[in-house]
C-alpha positions as CSV (number, residue, x, y, z in Angstrom):
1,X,-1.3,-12.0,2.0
2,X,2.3,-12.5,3.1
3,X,3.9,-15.9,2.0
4,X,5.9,-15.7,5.7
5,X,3.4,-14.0,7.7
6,X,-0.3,-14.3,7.8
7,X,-2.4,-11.6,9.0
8,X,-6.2,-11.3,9.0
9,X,-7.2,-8.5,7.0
10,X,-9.9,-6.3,6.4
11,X,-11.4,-4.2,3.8
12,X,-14.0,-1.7,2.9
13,X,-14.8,0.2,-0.6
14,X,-15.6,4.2,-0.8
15,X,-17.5,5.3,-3.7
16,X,-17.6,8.6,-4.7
17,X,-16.2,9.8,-8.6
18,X,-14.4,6.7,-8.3
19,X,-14.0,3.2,-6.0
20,X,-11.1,2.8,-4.0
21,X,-10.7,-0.1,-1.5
22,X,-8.6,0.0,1.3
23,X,-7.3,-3.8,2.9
24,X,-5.8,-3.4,6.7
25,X,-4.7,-5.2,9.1
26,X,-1.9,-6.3,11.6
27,X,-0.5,-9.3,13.8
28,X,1.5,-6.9,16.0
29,X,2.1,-6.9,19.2
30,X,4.5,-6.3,22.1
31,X,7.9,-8.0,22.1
32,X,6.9,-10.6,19.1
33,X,6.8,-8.5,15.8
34,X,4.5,-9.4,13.2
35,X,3.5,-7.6,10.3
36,X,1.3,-5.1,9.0
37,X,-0.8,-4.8,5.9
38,X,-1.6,-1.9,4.4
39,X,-3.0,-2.2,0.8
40,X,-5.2,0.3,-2.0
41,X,-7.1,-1.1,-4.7
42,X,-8.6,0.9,-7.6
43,X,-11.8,-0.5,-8.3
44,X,-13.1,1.8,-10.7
45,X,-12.1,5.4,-12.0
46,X,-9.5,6.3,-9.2
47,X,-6.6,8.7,-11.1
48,X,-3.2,8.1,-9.4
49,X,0.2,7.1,-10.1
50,X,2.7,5.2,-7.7
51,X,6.0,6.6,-7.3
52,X,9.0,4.8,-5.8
53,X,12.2,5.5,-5.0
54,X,15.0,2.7,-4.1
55,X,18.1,3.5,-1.8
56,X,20.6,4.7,-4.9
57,X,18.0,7.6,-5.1
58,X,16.6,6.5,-8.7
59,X,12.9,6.9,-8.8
60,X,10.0,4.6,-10.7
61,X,6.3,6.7,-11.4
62,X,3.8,3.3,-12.5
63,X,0.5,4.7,-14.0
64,X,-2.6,2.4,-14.4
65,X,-2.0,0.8,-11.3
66,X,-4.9,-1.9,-10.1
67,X,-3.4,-1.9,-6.5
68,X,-0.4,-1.6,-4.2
69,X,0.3,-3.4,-1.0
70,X,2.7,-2.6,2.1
71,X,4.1,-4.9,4.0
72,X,5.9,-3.8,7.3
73,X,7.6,-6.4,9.6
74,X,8.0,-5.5,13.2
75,X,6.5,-4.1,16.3
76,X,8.5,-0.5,15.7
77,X,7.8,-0.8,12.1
78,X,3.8,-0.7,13.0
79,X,4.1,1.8,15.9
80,X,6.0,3.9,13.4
81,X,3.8,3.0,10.6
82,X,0.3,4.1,13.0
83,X,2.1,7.3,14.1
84,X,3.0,8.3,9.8
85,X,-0.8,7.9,9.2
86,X,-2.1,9.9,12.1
87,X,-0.1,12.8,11.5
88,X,-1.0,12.7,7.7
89,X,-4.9,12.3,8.2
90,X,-4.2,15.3,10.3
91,X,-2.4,17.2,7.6
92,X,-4.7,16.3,5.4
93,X,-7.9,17.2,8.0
94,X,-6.1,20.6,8.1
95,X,-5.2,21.7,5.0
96,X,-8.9,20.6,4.0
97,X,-10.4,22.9,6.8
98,X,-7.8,25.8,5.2
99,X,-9.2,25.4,1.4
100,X,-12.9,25.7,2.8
101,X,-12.8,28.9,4.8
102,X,-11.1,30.6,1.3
């Protein structure tokens, strides 16, 4: 949780080949800002790497990562946010559909 901002979360584990937990949540709301949470957690088995990039362009790649967290502070920041994951979910929805009909 935030040090400046709390937030009620919540959280729910997927199994499949691995565990992976996702944490949500958000104070948001019109005209006061807030923040939103959005964090991963690799509970067991879950192959990734985090990759970030700061604003002189260099890039980090972290392997064995336990978990990441995002915190966004604002009311554009969480409408933004919303509207990022919508349109990747429906990427994702899509290209899934695409790799099944081959």
């Amino acid at each position: 949780m935030s040090e400046k901002h709390a937030v009620e979360t919540l959280s729910k584990t997927f199994t499949g080949a691995n565990i992976l937990t996702v944490v949500a949540g958000t104070n948001t709301d019109a005209g006061h800002g807030g923040v939103t949470v959005f964090e991963l957690r690799n509970e067991c088995g879950t192959e990734w790497r985090l990759i970030i990039e700061d604003e002189a362009g260099f890039r980090k790649q972290m392997g064995d990562v336990r978990a990441f967290r995002l915190e966004l502070f604002g009311n554009s920041e969480a409408e933004t946010f919303f509207k990022a994951l919508k349109f990747a979910l429906k990427v994702y929805k899509l290209q899934r559909e695409s790799e099944n009909e081959k």
